[in-house]
N, C-alpha and C positions, 0 to 999 in steps of 0.2 A: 730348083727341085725337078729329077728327073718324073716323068713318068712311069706308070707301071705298067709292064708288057704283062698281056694277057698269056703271052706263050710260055714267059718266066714262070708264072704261075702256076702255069698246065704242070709243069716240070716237073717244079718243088713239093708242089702238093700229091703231084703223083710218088714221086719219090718219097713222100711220107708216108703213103699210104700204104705204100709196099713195104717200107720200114715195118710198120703195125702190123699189115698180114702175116710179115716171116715171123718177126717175133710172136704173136701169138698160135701161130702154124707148128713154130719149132719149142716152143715152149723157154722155159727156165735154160738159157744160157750158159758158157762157161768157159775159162780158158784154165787148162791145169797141165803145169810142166814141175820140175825141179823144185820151184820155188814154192809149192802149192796151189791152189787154186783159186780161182776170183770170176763171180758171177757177173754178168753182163745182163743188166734190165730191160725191160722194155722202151723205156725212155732212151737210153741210150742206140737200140737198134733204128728205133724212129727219127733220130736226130741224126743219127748216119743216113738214113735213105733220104732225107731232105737234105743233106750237105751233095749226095748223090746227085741228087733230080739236079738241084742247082750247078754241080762240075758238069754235066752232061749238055745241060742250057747253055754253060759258057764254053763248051768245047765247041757248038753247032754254030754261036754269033760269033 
């Protein structure tokens, strides 16, 4: 069982937290082309900035 880096952490959890600020910053989401349109939640911009925090962790180790 690896250990857990404190700096992973700093990362991921920054990268969430910035996930949450945009989306509650920019509000109700959305992507609309040809096809129609499709809303993107909150849950999903926060799970994006945590997959963030975490490629930016493993770009630095």
């Amino acid at each position: 069982m690896k250990t857990i880096s404190p700096t992973g952490v700093v990362f991921i959890t920054t990268g969430t937290l910035t996930g949450a600020r945009i989306s509650s910053t920019v509000g109700g989401m959305g992507i609309a082309g040809s096809f129609g349109a499709v809303g993107i939640g909150a849950n999903y911009i926060t799970a994006a900035g945590a997959v963030i925090g975490a490629a930016i962790y493993g770009a630095f180790t």
